[in-house]
VMD Tcl script that builds the backbone (N, CA, C; Angstrom):
set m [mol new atoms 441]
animate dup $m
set s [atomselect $m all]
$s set {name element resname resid chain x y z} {
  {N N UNK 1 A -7.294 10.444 15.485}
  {CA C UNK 1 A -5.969 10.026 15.921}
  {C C UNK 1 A -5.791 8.535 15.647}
  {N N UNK 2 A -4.994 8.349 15.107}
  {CA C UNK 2 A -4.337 6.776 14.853}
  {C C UNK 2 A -2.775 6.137 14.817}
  {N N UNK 3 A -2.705 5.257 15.553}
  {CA C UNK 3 A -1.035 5.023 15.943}
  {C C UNK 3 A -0.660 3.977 14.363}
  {N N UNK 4 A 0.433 3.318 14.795}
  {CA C UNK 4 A 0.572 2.948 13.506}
  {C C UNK 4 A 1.728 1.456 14.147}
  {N N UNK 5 A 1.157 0.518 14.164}
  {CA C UNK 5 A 1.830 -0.789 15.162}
  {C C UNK 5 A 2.105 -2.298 13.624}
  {N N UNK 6 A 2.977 -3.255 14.158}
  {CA C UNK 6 A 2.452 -4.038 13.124}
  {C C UNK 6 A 1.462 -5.278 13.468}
  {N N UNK 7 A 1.167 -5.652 12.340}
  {CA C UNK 7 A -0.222 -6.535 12.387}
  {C C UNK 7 A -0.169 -7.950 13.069}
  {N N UNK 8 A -1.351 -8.178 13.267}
  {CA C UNK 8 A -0.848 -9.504 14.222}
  {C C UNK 8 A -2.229 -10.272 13.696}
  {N N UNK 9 A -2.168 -11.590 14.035}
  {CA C UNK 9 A -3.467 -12.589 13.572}
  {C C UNK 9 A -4.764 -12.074 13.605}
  {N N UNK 10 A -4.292 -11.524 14.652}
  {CA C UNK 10 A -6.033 -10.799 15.227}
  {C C UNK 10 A -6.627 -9.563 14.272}
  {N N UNK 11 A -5.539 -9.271 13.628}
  {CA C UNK 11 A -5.944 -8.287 12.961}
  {C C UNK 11 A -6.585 -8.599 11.113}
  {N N UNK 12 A -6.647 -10.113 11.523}
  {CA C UNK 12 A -6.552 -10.539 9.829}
  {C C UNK 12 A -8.142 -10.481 9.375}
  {N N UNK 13 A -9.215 -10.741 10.121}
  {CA C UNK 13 A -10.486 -9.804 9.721}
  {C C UNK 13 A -10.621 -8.506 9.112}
  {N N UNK 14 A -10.034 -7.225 9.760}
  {CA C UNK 14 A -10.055 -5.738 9.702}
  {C C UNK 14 A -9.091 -5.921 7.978}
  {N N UNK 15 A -7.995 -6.294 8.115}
  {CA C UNK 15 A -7.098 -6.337 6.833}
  {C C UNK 15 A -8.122 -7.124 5.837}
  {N N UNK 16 A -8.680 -8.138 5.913}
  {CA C UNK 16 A -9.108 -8.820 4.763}
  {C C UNK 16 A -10.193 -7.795 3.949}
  {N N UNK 17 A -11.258 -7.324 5.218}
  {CA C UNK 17 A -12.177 -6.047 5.139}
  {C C UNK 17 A -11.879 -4.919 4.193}
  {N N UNK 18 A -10.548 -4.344 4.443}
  {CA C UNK 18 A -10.547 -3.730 3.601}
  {C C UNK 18 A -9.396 -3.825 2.683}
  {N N UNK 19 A -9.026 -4.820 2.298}
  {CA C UNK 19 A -8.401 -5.442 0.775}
  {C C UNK 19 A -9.489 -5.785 0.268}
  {N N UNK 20 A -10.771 -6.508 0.452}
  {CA C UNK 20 A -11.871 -6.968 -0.138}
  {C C UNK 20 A -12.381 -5.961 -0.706}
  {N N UNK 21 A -12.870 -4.561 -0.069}
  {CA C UNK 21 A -13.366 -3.511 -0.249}
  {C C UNK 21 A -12.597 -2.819 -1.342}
  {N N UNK 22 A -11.505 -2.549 -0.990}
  {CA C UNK 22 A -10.484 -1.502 -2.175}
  {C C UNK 22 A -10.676 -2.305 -3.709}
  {N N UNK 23 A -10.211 -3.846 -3.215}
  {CA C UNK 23 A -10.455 -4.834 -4.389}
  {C C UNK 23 A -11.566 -4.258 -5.254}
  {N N UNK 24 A -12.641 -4.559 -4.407}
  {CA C UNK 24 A -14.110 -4.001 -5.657}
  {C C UNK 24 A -14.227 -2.704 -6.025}
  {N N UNK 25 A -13.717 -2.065 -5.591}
  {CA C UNK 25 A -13.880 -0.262 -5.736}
  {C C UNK 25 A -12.893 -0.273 -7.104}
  {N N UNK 26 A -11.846 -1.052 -7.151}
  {CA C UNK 26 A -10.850 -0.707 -8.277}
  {C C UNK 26 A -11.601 -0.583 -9.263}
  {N N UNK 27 A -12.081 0.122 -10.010}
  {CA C UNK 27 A -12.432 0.371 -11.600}
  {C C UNK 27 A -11.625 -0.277 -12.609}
  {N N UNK 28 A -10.085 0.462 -11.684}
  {CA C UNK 28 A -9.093 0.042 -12.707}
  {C C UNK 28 A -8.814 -1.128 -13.159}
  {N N UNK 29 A -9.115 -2.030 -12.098}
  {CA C UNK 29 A -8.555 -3.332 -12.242}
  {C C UNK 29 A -9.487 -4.328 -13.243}
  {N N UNK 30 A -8.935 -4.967 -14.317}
  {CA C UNK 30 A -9.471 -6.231 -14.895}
  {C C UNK 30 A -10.626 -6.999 -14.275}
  {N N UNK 31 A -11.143 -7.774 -14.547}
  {CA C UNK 31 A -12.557 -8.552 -13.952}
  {C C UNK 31 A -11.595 -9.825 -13.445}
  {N N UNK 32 A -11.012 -10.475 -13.700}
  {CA C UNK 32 A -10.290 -11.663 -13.705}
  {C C UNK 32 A -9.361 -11.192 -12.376}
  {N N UNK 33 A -8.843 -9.951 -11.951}
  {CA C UNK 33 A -7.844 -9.898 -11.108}
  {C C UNK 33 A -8.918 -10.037 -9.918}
  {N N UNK 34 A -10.280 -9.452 -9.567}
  {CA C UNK 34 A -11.517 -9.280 -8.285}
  {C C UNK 34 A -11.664 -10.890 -7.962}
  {N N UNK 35 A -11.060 -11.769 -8.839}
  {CA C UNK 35 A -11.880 -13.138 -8.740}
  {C C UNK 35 A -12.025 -13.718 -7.134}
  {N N UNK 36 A -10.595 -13.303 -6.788}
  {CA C UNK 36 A -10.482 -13.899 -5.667}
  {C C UNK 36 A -9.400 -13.447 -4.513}
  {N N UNK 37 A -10.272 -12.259 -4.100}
  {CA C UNK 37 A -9.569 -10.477 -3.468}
  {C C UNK 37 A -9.433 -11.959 -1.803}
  {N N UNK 38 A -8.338 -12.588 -1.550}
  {CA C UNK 38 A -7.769 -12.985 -0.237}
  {C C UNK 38 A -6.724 -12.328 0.057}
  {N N UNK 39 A -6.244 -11.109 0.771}
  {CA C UNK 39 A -5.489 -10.699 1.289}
  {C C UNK 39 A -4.487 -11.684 1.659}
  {N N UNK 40 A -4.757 -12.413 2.769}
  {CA C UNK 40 A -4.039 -13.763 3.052}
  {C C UNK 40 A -3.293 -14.232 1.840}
  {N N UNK 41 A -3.544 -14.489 0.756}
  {CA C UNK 41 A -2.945 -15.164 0.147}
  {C C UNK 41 A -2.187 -14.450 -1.097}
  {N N UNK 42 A -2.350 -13.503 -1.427}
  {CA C UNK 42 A -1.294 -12.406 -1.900}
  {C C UNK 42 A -0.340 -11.497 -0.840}
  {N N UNK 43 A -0.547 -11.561 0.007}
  {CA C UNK 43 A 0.912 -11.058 1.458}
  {C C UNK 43 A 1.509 -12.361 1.858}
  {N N UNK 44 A 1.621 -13.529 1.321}
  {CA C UNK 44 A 2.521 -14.768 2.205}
  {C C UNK 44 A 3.919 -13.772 2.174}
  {N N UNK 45 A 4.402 -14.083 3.619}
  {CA C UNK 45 A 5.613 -13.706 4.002}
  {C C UNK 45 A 5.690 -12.234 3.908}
  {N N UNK 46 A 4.994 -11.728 3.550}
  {CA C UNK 46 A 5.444 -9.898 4.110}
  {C C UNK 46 A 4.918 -9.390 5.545}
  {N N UNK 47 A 5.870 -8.502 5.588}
  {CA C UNK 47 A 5.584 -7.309 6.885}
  {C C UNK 47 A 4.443 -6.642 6.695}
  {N N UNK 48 A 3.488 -6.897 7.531}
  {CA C UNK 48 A 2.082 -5.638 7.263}
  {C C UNK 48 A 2.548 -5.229 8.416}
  {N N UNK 49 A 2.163 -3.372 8.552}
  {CA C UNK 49 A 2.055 -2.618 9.271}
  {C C UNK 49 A 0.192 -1.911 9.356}
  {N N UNK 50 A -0.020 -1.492 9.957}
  {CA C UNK 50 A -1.353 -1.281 10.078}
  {C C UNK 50 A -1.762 0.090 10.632}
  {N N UNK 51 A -2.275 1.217 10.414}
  {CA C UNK 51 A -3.100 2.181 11.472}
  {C C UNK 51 A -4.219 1.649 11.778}
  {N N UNK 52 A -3.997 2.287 13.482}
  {CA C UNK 52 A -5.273 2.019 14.089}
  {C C UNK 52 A -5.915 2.849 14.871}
  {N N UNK 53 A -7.052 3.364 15.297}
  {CA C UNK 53 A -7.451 4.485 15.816}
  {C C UNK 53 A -7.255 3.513 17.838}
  {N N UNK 54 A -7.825 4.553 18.462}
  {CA C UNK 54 A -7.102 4.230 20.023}
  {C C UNK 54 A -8.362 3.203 20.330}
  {N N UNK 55 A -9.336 2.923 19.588}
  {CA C UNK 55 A -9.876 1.645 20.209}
  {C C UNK 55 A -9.595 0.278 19.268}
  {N N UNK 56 A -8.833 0.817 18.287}
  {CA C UNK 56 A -8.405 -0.710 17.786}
  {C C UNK 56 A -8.926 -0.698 16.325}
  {N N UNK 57 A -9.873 0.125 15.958}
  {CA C UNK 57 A -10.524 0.280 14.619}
  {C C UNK 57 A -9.195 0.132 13.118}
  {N N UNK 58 A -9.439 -0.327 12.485}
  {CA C UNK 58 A -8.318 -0.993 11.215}
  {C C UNK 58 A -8.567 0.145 10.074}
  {N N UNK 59 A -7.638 1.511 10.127}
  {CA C UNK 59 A -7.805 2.209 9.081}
  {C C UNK 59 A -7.411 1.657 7.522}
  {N N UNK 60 A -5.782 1.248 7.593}
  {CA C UNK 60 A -5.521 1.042 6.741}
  {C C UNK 60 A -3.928 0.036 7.055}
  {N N UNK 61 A -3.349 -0.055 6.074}
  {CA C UNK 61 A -2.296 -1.264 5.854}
  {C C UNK 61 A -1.549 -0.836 5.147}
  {N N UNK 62 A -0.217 -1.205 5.008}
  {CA C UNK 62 A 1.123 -1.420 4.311}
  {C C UNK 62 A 1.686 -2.783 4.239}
  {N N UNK 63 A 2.024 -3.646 3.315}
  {CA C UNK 63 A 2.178 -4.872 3.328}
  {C C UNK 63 A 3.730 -4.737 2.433}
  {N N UNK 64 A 4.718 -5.141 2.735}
  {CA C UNK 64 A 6.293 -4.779 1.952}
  {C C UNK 64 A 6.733 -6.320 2.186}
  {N N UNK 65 A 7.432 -6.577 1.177}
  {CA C UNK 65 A 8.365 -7.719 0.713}
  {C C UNK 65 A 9.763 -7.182 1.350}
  {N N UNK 66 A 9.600 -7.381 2.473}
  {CA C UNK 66 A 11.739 -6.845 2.869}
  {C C UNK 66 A 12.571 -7.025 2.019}
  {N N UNK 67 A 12.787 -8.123 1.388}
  {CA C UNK 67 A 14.277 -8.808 0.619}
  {C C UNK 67 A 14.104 -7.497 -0.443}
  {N N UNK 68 A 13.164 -7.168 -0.995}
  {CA C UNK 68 A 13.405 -6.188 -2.167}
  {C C UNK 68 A 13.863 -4.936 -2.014}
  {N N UNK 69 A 13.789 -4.084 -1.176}
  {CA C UNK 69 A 11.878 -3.681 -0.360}
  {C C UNK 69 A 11.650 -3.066 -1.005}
  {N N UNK 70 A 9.588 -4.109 -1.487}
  {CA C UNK 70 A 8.913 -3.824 -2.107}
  {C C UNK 70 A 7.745 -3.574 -1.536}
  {N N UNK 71 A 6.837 -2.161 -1.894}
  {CA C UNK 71 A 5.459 -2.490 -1.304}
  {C C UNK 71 A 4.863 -2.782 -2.365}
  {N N UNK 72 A 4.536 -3.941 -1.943}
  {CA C UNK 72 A 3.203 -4.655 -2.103}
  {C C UNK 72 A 1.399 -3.970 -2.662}
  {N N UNK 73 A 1.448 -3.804 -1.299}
  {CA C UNK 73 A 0.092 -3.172 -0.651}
  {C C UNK 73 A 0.112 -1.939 -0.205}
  {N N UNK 74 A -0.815 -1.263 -0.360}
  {CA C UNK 74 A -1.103 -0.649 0.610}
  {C C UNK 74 A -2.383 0.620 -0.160}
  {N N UNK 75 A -3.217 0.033 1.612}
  {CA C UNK 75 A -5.082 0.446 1.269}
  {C C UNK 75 A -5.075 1.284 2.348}
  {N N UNK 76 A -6.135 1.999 2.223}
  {CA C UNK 76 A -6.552 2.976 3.240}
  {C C UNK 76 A -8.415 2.420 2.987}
  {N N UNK 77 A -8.628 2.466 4.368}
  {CA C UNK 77 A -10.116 2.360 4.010}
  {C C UNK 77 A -10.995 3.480 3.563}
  {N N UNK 78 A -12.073 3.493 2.522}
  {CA C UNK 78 A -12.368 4.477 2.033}
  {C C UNK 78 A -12.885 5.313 3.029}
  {N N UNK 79 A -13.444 5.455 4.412}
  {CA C UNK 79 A -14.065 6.046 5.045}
  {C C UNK 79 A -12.654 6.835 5.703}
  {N N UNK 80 A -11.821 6.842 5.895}
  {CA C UNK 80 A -10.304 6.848 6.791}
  {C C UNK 80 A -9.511 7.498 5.739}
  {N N UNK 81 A -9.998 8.130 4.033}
  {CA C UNK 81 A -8.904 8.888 3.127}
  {C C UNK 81 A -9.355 9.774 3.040}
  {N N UNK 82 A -8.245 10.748 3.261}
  {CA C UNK 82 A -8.124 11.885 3.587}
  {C C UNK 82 A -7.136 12.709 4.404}
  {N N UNK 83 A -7.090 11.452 5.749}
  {CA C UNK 83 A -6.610 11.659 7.052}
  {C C UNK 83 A -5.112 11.612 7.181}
  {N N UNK 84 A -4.196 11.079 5.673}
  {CA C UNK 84 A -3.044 11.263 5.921}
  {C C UNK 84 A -2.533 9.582 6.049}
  {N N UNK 85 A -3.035 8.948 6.167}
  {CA C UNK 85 A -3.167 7.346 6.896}
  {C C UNK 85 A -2.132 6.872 5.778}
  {N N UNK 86 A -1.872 6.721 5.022}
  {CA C UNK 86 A -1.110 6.364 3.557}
  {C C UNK 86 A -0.129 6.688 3.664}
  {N N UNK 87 A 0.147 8.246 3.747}
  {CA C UNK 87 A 1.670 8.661 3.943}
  {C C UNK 87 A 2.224 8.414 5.203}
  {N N UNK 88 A 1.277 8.666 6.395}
  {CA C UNK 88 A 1.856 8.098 7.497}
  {C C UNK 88 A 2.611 6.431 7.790}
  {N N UNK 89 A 1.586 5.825 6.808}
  {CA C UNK 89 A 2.220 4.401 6.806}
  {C C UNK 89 A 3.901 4.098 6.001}
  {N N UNK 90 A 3.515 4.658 5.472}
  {CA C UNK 90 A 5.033 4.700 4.274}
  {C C UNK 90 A 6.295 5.724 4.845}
  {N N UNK 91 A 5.966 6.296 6.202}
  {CA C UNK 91 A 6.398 7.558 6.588}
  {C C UNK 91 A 7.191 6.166 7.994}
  {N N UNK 92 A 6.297 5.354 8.053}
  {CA C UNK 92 A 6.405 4.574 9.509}
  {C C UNK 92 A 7.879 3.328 8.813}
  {N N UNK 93 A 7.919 3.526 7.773}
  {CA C UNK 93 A 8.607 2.172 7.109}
  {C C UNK 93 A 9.994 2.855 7.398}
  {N N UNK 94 A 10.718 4.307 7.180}
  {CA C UNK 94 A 12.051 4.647 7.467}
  {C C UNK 94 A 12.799 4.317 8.611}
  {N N UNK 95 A 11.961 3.536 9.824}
  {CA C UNK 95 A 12.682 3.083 10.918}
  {C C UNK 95 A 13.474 1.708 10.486}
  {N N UNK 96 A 12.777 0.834 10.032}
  {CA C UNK 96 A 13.374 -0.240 9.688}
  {C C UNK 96 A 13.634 -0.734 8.189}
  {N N UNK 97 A 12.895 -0.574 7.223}
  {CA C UNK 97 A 13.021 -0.916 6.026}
  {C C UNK 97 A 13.879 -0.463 5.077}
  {N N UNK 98 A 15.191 -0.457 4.683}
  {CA C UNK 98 A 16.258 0.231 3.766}
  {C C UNK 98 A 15.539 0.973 2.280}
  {N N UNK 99 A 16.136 2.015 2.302}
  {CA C UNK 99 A 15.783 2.342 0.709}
  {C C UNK 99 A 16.546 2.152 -0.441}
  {N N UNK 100 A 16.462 2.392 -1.375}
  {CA C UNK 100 A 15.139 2.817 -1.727}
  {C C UNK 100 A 14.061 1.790 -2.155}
  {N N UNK 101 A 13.318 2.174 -2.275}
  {CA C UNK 101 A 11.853 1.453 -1.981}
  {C C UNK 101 A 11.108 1.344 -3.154}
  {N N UNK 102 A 10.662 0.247 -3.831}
  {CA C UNK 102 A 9.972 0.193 -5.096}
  {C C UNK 102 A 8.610 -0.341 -4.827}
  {N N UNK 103 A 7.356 0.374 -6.288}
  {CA C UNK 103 A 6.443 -0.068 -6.303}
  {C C UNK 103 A 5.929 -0.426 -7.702}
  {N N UNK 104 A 4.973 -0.946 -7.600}
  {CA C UNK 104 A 4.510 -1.298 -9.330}
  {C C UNK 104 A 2.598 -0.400 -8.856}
  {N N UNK 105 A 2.618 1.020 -9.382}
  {CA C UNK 105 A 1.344 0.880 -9.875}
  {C C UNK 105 A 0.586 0.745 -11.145}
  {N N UNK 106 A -0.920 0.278 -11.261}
  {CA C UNK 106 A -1.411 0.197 -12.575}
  {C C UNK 106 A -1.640 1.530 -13.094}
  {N N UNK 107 A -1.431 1.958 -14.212}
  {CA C UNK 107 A -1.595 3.058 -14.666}
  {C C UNK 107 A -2.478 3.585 -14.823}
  {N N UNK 108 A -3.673 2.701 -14.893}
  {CA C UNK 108 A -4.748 3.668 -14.749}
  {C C UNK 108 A -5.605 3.987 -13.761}
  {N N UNK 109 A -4.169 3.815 -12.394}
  {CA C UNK 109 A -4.746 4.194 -10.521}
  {C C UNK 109 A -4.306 5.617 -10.411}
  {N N UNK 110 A -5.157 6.532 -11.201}
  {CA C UNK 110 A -4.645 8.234 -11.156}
  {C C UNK 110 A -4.742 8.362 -10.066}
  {N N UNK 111 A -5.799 8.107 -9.222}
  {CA C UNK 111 A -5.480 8.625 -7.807}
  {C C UNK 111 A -4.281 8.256 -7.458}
  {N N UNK 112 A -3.583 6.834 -6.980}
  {CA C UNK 112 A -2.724 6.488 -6.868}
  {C C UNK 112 A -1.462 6.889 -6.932}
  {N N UNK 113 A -1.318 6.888 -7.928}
  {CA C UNK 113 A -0.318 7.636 -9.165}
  {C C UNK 113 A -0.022 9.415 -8.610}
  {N N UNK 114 A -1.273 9.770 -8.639}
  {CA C UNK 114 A -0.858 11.295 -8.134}
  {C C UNK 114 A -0.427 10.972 -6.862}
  {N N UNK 115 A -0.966 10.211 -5.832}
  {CA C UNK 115 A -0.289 10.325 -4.117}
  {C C UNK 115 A 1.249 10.023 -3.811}
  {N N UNK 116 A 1.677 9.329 -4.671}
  {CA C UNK 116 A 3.016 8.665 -5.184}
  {C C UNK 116 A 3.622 9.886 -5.276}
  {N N UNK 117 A 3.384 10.017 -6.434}
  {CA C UNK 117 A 4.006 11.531 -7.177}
  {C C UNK 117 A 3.987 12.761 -6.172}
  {N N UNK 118 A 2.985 13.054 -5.633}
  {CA C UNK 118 A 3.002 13.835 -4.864}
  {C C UNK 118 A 4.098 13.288 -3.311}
  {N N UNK 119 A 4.495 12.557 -3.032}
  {CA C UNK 119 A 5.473 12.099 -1.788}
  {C C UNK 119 A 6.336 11.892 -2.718}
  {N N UNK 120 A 6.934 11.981 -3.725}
  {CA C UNK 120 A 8.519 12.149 -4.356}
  {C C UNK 120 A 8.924 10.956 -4.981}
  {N N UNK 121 A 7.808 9.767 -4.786}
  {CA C UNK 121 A 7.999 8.828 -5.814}
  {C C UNK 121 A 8.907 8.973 -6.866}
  {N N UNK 122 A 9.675 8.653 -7.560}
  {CA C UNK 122 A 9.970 8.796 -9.253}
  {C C UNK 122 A 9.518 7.411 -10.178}
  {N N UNK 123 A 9.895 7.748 -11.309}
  {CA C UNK 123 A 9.528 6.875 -12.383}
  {C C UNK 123 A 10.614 5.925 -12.790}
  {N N UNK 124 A 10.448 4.358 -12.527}
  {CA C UNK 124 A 11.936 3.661 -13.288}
  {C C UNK 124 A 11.785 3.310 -14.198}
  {N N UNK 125 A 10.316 3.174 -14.568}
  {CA C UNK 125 A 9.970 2.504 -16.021}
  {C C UNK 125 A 8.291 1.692 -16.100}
  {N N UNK 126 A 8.103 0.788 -16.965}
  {CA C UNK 126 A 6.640 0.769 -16.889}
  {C C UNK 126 A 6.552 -1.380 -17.594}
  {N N UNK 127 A 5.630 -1.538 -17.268}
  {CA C UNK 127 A 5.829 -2.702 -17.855}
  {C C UNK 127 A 3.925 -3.212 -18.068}
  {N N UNK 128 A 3.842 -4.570 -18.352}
  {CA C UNK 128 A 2.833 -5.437 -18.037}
  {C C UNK 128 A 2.571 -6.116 -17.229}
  {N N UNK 129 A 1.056 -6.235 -16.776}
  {CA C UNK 129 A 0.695 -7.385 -15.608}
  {C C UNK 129 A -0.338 -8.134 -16.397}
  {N N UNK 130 A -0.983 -9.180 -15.390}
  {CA C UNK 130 A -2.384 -9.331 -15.205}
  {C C UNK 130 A -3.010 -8.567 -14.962}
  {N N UNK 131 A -2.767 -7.272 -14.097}
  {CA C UNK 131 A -3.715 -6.218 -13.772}
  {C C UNK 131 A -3.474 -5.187 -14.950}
  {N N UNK 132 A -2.815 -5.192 -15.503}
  {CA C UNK 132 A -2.986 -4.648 -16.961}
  {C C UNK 132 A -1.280 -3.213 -16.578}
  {N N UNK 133 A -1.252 -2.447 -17.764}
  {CA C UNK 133 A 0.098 -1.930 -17.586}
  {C C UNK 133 A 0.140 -1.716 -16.373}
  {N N UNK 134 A 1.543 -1.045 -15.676}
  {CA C UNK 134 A 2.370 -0.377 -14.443}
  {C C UNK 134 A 3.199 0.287 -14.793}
  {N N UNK 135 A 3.402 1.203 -13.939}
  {CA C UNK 135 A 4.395 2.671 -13.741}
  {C C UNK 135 A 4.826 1.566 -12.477}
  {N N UNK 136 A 6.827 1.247 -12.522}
  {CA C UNK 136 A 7.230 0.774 -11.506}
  {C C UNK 136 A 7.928 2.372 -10.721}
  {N N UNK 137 A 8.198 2.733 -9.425}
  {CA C UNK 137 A 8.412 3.711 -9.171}
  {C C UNK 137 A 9.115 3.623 -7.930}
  {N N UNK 138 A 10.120 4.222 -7.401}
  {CA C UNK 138 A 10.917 4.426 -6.312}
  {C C UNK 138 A 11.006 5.549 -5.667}
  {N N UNK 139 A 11.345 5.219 -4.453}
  {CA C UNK 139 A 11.254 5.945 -3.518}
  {C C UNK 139 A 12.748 6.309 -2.600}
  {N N UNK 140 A 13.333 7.332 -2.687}
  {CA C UNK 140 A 14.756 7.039 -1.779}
  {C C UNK 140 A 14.619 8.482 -0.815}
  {N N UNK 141 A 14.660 8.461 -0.002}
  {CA C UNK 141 A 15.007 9.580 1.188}
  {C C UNK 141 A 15.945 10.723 0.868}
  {N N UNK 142 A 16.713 10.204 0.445}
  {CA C UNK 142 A 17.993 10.828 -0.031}
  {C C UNK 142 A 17.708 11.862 -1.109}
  {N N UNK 143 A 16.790 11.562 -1.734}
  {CA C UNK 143 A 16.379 12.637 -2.804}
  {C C UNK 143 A 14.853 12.872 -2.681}
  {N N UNK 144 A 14.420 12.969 -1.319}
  {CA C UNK 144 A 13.187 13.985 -1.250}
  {C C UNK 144 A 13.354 14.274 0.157}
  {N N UNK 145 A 13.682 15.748 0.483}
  {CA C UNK 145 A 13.627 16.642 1.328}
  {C C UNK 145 A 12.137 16.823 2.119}
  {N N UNK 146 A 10.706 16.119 1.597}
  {CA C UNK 146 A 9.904 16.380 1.794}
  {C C UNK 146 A 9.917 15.306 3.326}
  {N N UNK 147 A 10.502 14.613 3.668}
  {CA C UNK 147 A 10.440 13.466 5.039}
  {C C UNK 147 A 11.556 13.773 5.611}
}
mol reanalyze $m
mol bondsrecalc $m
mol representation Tube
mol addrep $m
């Protein structure tokens, strides 16, 4: 069981934990993008939302840019996927955050990519990063019956 609250200072250990973690697990990602996995300093100014189990334990995160709304972020800790924690977070954003909702993933985050796809994501187009190509992709309520 895990509620789903937003993040507060105290929580910036548990978040760094596992942005650090997902960071190195990426395969996908370039050597140059791991250089310097600070959570802190790629979320200035966004909304993190967070699950947490009932003693406080830090499953996972959602980090969104309001003015766009863009997510950013968003990790599940590897021990905590499975449990739903991902969609629940993105499930928690329809109270306040307007749609529709854009993301940039790297293309070669198949997992990713399928969890997207599978919650009704669509495709707007694709571009370049530093982290190498992206599938940018949206999200609107209005055209998935599945929420």
């Amino acid at each position: 069981m895990f509620t789903i609250r937003p993040a507060t200072s105290n929580d910036d250990t548990a978040l760094q934990a596992i942005y650090a973690l997902s960071i190195a697990e990426a395969t996908w990602l370039p050597v140059a993008a791991k250089q310097s996995p600070i959570f802190a300093d790629v979320s200035h100014g966004e909304m993190v939302y967070l699950a947490a189990t009932e003693v406080g334990v830090v499953l996972g995160f959602v980090s969104v840019q309001i003015a766009d709304p863009f997510i950013h972020h968003l990790y599940v800790h590897p021990d905590a996927r499975g449990m739903s924690i991902g969609s629940a977070l993105l499930d928690s954003l329809q109270t306040w955050l307007p749609q529709p909702w854009r993301l940039k993933c790297v293309s070669q985050n198949f997992g990713a990519l399928r969890f997207y796809r599978r919650g009704g994501w669509q495709e707007l187009g694709s571009g370049e990063s530093e982290h190498g190509s992206f599938i940018l992709l949206s999200f609107d309520q209005s055209n998935n019956p599945r929420i």
